[in-house]
Each structure stands twice: as structure tokens, then as C-alpha cells.
C-alpha positions in Angstrom: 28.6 2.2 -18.6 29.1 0.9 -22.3 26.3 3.0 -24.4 26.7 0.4 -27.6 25.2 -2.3 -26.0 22.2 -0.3 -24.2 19.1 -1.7 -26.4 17.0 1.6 -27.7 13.2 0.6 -26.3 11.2 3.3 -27.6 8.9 2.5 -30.6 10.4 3.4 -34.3 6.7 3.4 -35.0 3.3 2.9 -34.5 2.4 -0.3 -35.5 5.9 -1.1 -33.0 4.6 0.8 -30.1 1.0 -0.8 -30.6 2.6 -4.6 -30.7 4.5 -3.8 -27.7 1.7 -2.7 -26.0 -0.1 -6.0 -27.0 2.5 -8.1 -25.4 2.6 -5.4 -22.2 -1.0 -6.5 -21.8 -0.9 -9.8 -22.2 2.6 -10.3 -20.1 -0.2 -7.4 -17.3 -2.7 -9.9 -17.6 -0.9 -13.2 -16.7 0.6 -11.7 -13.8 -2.7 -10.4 -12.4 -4.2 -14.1 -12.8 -1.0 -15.6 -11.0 -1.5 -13.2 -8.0 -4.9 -13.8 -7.9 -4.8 -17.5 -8.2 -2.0 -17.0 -5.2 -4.9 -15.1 -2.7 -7.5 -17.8 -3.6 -5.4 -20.5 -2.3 -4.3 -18.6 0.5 -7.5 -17.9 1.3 -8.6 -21.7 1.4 -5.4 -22.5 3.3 -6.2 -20.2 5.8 -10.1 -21.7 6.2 -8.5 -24.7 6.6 -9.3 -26.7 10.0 -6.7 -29.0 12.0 -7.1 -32.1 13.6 -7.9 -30.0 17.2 -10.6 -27.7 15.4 -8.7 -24.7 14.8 -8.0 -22.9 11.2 -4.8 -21.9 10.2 -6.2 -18.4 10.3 -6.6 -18.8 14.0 -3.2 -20.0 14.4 -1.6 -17.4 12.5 -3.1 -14.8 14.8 -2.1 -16.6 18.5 1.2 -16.5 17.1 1.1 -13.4 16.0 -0.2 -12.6 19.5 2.5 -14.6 21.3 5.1 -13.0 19.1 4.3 -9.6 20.6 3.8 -10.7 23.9 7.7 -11.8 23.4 8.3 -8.1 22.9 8.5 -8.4 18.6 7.7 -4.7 17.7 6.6 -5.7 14.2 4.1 -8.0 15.1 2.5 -5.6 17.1 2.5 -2.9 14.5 0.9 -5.8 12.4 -1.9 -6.5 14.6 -2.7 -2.7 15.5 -2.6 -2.0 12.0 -5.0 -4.7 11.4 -7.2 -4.3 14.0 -7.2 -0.7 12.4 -5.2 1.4 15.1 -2.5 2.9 13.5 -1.7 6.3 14.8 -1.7 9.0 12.5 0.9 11.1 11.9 1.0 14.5 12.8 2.2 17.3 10.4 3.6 20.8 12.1 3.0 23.6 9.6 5.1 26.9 10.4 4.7 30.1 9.0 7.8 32.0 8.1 6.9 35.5 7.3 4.7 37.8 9.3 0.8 38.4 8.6 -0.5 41.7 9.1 -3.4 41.9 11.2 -5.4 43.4 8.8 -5.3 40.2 6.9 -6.6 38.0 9.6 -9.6 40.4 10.2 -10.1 40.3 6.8 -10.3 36.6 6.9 -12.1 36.1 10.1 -14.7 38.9 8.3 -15.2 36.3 5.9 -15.7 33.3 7.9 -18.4 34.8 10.1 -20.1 35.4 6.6 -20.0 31.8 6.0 
């Protein structure tokens, strides 16, 4: 890697770091009104009717549907994680050194307080 022609970005100073933020914001802002000017019209495309009554939102899903059907693994992960039926995940937790029994008493002690 040729270090000379790496540009240094860090602010020499304040009134730097402060205009760079400025243009981080602005650059932050027109990116957040493209994306959501993207959902809107996806949105209205997908509300959209056909000629036979349907919306494309309809459409989308039987293919989806048919799509697993045809045995596509990732459309069926898409639709159970739409529908909300993901699995969760299971985490194992081993213990590696030996508790004394005096410890657990002491614990159970305190949970029959509670």
C-alpha cells in the first residue's frame, strides 16, 4: 500500500471537523429522503390493482407461495419470517469448573426468600 497518497481525514481543527460534519448531515439527510421517497412508491406500486382485480401485493405473495411449493428454501424462510415464525435459536451454556454445594444452597436459600 503507497502511504503518500492515503488522504489524512481527521480534522486539523474545529471549525474543519464542524464543516465536515455539516456536509455529513446534509450528504445523511439526502440519502434518508431518497430511501424514503423509494418505500412510498413501493408502497403505491404494491396497492396497485390489475386488469383481473388483483394488487401487485397479492401477486408477489402467490409467487412467493408457488416458489416454495417448488421447493425454494428462501422463499419459505421469507414467508415464515413474515408471517412471524422464525425459530429461535437456542444457546447451550456449559459450566467448566465445579460448584460447591454449599454454593447452590446458598443460592436456593436466597430464592425461597424472594
Amino acid at each position: 500500500m503507497n502511504k503518500k497518497s492515503l488522504k489524512n481525514l481527521s480534522p486539523k481543527s474545529s471549525s474543519e471537523a464542524r464543516k465536515n460534519g455539516r456536509i455529513g448531515g446534509i450528504k445523511s439527510g439526502e440519502i434518508r429522503r431518497k430511501n424514503k421517497q423509494l418505500r412510498d412508491e413501493l408502497l403505491y406500486l404494491l396497492d396497485t390493482i390489475d386488469k383481473n382485480g388483483k394488487s401487485m401485493r397479492e401477486k408477489i405473495c402467490l409467487s412467493l407461495i408457488m416458489q416454495a411449493l417448488k421447493g425454494n428454501v428462501r422463499a419459505f424462510e421469507t414467508i415464515r419470517a413474515s408471517i412471524g415464525e422464525n425459530p429461535t435459536e437456542k444457546v447451550e451454556q456449559t459450566v467448566n469448573e465445579i460448584i460447591d454445594d454449599s454454593v447452590i444452597e446458598k443460592v436456593m436459600d436466597k430464592l425461597k426468600e424472594l
